[in-house]
C-alpha positions in Angstrom: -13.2 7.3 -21.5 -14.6 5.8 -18.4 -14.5 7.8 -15.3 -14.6 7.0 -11.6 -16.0 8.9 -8.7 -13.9 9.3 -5.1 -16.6 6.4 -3.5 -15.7 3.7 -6.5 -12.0 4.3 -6.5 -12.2 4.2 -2.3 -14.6 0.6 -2.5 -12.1 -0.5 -5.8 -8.9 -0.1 -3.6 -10.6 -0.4 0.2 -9.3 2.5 1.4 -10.9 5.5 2.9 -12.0 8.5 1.0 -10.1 10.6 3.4 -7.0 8.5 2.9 -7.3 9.2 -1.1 -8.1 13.1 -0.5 -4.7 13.2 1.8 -2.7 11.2 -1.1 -3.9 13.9 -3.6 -2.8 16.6 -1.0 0.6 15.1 -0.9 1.0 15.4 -4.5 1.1 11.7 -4.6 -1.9 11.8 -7.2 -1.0 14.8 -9.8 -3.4 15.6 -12.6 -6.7 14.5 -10.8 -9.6 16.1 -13.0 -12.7 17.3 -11.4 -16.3 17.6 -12.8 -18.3 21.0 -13.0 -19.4 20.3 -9.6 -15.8 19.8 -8.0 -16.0 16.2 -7.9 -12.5 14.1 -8.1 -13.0 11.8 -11.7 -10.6 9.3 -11.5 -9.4 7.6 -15.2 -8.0 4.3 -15.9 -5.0 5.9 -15.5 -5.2 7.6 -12.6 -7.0 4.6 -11.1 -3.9 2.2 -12.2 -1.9 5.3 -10.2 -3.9 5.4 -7.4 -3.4 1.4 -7.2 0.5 1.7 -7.2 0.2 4.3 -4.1 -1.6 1.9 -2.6 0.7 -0.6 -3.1 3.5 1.0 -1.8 2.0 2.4 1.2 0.6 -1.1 2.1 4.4 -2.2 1.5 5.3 0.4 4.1 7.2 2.5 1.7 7.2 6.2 3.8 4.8 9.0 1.6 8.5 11.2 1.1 9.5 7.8 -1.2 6.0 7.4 -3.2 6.2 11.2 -3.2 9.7 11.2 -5.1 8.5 8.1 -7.4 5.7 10.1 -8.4 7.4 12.8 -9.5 9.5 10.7 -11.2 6.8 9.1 -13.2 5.4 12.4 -14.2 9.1 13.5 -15.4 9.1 10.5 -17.7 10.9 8.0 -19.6 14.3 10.0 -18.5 13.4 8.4 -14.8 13.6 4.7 -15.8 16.7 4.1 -14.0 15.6 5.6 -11.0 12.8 4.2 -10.9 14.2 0.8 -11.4 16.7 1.2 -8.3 13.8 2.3 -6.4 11.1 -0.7 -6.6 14.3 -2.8 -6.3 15.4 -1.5 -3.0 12.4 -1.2 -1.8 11.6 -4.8 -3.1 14.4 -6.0 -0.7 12.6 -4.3 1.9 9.8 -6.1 1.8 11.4 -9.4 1.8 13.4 -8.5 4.3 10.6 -7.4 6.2 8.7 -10.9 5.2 11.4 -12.7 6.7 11.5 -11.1 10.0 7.8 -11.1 10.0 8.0 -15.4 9.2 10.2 -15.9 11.8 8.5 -13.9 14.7 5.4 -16.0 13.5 7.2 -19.1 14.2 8.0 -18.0 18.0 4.2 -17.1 18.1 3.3 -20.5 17.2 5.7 -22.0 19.5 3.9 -20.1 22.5 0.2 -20.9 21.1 1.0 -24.9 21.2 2.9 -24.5 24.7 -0.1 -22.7 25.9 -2.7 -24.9 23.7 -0.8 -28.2 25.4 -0.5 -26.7 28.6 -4.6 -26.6 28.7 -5.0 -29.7 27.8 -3.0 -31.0 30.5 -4.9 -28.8 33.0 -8.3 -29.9 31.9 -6.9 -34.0 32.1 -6.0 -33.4 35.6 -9.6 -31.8 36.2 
């Protein structure tokens, strides 16, 4: 089985080493082995884990949430359901979030071609 160090799985997923040891504080990374020196080993597995952290977090789900998802995971198949209900709710988040974020990108475009046309008329008149 293929291992990864702390540095590979940071570069892999471009986050921080200190971001990864805080995820594994939080229990948001369960079952982490270590080598004879102390060293994090990260499998596929916990790799593919790590990634869906990620995810989430990027997606602004709060740590409490990816926390409770975890442990869900780690009860097993008996979670499905509320599992399912989760990613879908928080699925509607994001595109709710999306949308917002679309349309406050349409008002900044409106004021970069005011200002962009504005300079051009200045620099006519110069």
């Amino acid at each position: 089985m293929k291992y990864y160090s702390i540095s590979e799985a940071s570069a892999k997923f471009h986050v921080p080493e200190s971001t990864i040891r805080y995820y594994e504080k939080k229990g948001l990374l369960p079952l982490i082995e270590r080598n004879e020196a102390g060293r994090r080993l990260f499998s596929e597995g916990q790799m593919a884990l790590l990634g869906t952290v990620v995810c989430l977090k990027n997606t602004h789900m709060p740590i409490s949430s990816i926390k409770q998802y975890i442990d869900w995971i780690v009860e097993g198949e008996s979670t499905l359901e509320l599992r399912l209900d989760m990613m879908e709710k928080h699925k509607k988040a994001v595109l709710d979030e999306i949308t917002l974020m679309t349309e406050s990108l349409e008002g900044i475009d409106v004021k970069i071609t005011r200002y962009t046309n504005r300079m051009k008329e200045i620099n006519e008149d110069n």
